[in-house]
C-alpha positions in Angstrom: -1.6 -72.0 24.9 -0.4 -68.6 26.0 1.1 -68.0 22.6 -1.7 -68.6 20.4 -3.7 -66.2 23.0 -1.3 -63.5 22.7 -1.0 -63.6 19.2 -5.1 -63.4 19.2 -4.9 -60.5 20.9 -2.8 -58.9 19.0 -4.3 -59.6 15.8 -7.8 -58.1 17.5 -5.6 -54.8 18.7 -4.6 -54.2 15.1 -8.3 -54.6 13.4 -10.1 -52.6 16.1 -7.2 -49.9 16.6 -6.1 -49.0 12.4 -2.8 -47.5 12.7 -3.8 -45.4 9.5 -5.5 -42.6 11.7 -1.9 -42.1 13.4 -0.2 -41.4 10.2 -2.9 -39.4 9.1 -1.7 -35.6 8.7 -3.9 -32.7 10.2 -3.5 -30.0 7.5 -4.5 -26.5 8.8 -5.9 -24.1 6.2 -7.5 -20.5 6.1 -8.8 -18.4 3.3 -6.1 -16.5 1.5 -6.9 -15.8 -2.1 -5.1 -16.6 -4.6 -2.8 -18.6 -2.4 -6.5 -20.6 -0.4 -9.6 -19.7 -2.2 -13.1 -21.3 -1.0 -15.6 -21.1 -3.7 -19.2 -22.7 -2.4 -17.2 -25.7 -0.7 -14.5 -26.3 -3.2 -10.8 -25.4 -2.3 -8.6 -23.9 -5.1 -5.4 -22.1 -5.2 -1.6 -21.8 -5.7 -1.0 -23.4 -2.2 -3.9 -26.0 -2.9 -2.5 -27.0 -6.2 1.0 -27.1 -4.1 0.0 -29.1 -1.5 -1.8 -31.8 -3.0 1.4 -32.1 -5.5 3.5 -32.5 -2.8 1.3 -34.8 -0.8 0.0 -37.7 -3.9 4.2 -37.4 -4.4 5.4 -38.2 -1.0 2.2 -40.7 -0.5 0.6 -38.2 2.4 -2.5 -39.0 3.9 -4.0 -36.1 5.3 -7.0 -34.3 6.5 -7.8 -30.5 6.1 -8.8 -28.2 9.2 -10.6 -24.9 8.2 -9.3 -22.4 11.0 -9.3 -18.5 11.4 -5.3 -17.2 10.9 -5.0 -16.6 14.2 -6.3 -20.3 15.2 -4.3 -22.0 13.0 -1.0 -20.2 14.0 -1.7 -21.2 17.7 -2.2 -24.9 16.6 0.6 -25.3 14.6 2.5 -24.0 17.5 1.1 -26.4 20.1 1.5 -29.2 17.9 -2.6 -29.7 17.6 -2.3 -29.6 13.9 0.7 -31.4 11.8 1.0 -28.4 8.5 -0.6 -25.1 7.7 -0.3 -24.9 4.1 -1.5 -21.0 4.0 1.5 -18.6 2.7 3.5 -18.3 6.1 5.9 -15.8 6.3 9.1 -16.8 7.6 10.3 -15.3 10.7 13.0 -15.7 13.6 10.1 -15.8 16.0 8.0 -18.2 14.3 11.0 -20.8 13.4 11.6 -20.8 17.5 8.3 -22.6 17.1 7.7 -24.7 14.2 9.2 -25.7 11.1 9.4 -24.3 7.8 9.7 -25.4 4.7 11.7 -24.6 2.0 10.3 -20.7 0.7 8.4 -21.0 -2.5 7.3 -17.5 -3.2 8.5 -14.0 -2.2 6.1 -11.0 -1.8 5.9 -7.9 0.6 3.8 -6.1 2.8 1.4 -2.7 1.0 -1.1 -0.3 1.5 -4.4 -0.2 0.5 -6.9 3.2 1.2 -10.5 4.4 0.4 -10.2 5.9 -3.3 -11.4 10.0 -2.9 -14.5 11.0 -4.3 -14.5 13.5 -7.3 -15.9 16.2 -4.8 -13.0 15.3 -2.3 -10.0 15.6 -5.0 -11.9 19.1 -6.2 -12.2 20.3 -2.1 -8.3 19.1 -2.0 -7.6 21.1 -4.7 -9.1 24.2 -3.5 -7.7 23.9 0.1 -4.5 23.6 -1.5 -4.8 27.9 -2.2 -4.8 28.5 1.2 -1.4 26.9 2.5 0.8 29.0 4.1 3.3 28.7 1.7 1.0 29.6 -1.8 -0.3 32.5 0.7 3.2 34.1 1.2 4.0 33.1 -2.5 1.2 35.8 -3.7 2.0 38.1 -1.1 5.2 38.7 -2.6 3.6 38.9 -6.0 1.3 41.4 -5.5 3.6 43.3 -3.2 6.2 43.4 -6.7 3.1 44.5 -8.7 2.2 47.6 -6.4 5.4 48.5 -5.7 6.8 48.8 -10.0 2.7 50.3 -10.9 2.9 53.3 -7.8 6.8 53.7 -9.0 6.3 53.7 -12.9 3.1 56.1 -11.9 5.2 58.8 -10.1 7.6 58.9 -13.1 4.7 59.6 -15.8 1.7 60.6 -14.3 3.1 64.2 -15.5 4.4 63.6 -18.7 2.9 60.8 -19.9 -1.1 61.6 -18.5 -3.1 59.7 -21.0 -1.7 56.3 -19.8 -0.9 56.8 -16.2 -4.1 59.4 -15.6 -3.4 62.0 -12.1 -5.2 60.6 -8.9 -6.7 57.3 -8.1 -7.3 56.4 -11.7 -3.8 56.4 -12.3 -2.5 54.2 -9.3 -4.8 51.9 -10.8 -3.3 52.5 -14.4 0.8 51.8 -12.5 -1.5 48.9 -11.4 -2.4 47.3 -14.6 0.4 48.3 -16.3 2.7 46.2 -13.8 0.5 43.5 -13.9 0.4 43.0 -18.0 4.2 43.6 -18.3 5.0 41.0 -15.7 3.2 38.3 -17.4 4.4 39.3 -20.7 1.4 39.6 -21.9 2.1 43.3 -23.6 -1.1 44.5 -24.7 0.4 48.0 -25.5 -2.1 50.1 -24.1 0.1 51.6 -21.9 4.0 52.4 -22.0 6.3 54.6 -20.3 7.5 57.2 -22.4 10.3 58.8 -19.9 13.7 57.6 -19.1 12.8 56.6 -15.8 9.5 54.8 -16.3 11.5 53.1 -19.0 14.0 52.0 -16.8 11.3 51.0 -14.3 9.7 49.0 -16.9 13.5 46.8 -16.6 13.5 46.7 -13.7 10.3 45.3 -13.6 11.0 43.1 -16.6 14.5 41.5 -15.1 12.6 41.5 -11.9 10.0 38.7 -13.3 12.7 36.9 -15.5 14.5 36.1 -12.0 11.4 36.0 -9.3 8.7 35.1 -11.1 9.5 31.9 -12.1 10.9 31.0 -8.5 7.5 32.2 -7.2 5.6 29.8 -9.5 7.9 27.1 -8.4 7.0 27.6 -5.2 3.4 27.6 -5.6 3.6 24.3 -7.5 5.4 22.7 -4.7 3.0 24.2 -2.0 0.2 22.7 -4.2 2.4 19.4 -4.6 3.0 19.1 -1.0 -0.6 19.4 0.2 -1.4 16.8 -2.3 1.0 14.5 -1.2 0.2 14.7 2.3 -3.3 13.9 1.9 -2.1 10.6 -0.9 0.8 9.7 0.9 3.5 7.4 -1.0 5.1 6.8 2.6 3.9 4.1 5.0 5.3 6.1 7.8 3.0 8.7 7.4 0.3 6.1 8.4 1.8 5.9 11.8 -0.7 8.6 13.3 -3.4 7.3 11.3 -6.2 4.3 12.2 -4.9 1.5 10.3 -6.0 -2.3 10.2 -4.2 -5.8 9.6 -4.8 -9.1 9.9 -4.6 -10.8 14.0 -1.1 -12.5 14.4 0.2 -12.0 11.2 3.6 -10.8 9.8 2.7 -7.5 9.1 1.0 -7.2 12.3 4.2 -7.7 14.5 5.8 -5.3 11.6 3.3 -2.8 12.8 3.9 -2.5 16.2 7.8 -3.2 16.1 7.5 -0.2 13.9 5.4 2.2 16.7 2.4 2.3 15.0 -0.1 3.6 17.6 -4.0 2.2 16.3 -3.2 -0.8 14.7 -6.7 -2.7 15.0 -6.7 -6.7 13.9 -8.5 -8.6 12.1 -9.5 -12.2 11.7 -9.2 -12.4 7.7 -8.3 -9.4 5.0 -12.6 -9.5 4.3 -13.5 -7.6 7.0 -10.7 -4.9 7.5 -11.3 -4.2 3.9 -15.0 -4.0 4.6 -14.2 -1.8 7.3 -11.7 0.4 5.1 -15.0 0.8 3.0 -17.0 2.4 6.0 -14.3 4.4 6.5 -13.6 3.0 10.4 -10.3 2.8 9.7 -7.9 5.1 7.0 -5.8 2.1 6.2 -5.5 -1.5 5.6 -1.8 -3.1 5.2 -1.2 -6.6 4.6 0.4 -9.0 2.2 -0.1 -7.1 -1.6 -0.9 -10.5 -3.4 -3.5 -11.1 -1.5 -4.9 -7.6 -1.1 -4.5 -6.3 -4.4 -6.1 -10.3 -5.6 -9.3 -9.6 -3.5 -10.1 -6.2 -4.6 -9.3 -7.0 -8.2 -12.3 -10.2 -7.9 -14.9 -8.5 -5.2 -16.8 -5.6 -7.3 -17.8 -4.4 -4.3 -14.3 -3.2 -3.6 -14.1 -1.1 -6.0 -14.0 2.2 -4.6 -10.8 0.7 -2.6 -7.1 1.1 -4.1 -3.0 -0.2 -3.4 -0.8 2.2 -3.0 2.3 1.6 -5.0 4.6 1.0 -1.5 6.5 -1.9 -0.8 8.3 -3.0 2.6 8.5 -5.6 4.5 10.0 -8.1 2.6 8.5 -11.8 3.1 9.1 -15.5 2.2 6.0 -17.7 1.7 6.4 -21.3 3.1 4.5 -24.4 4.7 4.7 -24.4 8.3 5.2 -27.9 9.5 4.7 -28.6 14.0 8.1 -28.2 15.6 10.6 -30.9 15.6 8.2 -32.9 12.4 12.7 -32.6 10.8 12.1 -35.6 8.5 8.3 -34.4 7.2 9.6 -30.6 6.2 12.9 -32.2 4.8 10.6 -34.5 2.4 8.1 -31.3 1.7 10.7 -29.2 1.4 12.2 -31.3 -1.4 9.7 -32.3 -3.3 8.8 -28.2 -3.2 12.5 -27.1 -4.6 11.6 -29.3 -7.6 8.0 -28.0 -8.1 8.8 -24.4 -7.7 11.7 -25.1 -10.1 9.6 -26.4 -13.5 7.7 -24.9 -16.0 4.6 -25.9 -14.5 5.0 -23.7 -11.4 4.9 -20.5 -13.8 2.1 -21.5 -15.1 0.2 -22.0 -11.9 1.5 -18.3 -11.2 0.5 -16.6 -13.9 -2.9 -18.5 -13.8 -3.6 -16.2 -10.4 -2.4 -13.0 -11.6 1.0 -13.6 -9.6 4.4 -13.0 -10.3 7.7 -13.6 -8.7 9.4 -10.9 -6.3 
């Protein structure tokens, strides 16, 4: 009798306990178009598309988690969820605590700012004309002028009075003459007509063949400079600046391993780009697919742009709960031979995305 009994119970442990829930994988997920896209309910995506190849594959039963980035890092870690399948970047902190699978896209950390109004660039502009540099550059200029007009003045003011006239009037004809000579403009109004004014006029002449040039040079690049420093091409001159990132992500830990000193965090790339709008921050630097994918879709982003900067190189991949060796060897295969077909590249270029 005991062994009908026990195999009673046993039967009764099975039905009212299904071992199906044990198997079943918790699958941690946040939005990160093109990669995790929510559109009124419906999931979409190049991870989405991903994962559900690799799980009908490997026969995965599986249910999906919404979480904030942040969240869903801090499961994954604990072991509360099984896989995030949000682009992860690979790390040597992270792999400490948790699996990765094998990468299946490469990308890299950007810069995106406020675009300047039209009545910014034109205030840029005329700042520009009062750097020190473009200062000292005219200086010099109209120091040369003065000095070849009073000089070619003293040498005809006497012989040569209907172009350089006696008194005031004349300094101001030295004046004009210097001035049209040097830019080679040569009206012919006025000319010196002795030996010395002539060889003032060479002097004057070889003068602005050799200075002038190196003068204009220099404004340019004192104009060029200011410009650059107000649309920086460096991320290292964001270091002083308020800049924003998403909370516990790559580029986050890149920020502050790097010294930046107001680095504020975010839950999602939404708000810090909403914020970048209002102009509470200067910057916003995160991964470029993703940025430069949600500005491209939200119209009301327009007035935001990438800068063309790239560093901080990262590999996208699945985390998977520490120790989980046998699941990311499975995902991890079934990923090589995904990423490696045709079908891949078109999944790509469907998103707007292309490799590294």
């Amino acid at each position: 009798m005991k062994n009908p009994l026990f195999l009673l119970l046993c039967l009764f442990t099975v039905f009212a306990f299904p071992q199906g829930d044990k198997d079943t994988l918790l699958v941690g997920y946040t939005s990160a178009a093109p990669f995790v896209i929510e559109d009124d309910g419906r999931l979409e995506g190049v991870n989405i598309w991903l994962w559900n190849r690799v799980a009908e594959d490997l026969g995965l039963d599986y249910r999906l988690v919404p979480m904030n980035f942040s969240e869903m890092l801090d499961s994954l870690k604990a072991g509360h969820i099984d896989v995030s399948i949000n682009p992860l970047t690979i790390t040597s902190g992270r792999s400490k605590e948790m699996e990765f699978t094998d990468s299946f896209y490469a990308s890299h950390s950007t810069i995106a700012v406020a675009k300047k109004s039209s009545l910014q660039k034109i205030k840029q502009f005329i700042t520009s004309f009062f750097q020190v540099n473009f200062l000292r550059g005219f200086l010099l200029l109209l120091v040369i002028l003065i000095f070849f007009g009073i000089l070619a003045w003293l040498f005809e003011r006497r012989k040569n009075p209907q172009d350089f006239r006696p008194g005031h009037k004349g300094l101001w004809d030295g004046l004009w003459w210097s001035v049209v000579t040097l830019t080679t403009v040569g009206y012919g109004d006025k000319s010196p007509k002795t030996r010395m004014g002539k060889i003032t006029a060479l002097g004057l002449m070889f003068c602005g063949l050799l200075f002038v040039s190196g003068l204009t040079a220099s404004i340019a690049s004192s104009l060029t400079v200011n410009r650059l420093s107000n649309e920086t091409t460096d991320f290292e001159d964001f270091k002083e600046r308020r800049v924003g990132t998403v909370k516990s992500s790559e580029t986050d830990d890149f920020l502050k391993a790097h010294f930046f000193k107001d680095v504020r965090e975010y839950i999602g790339v939404v708000p810090g780009l909403q914020d970048l709008q209002k102009h509470q921050i200067d910057a916003f630097i995160y991964d470029a697919p993703i940025m430069k994918y949600r500005i491209r879709k939200d119209s009301s982003m327009q007035k935001l742009e990438v800068l063309p900067l790239k560093f901080d190189a990262q590999f996208y991949a699945f985390g998977i709960k520490k120790d989980a060796i046998e699941l990311e060897q499975a995902i991890s295969q079934r990923i090589l031979e995904i990423i490696e077909s045709q079908e891949w590249e078109v999944i790509l270029a469907e998103f707007g995305l292309s490799e590294f």
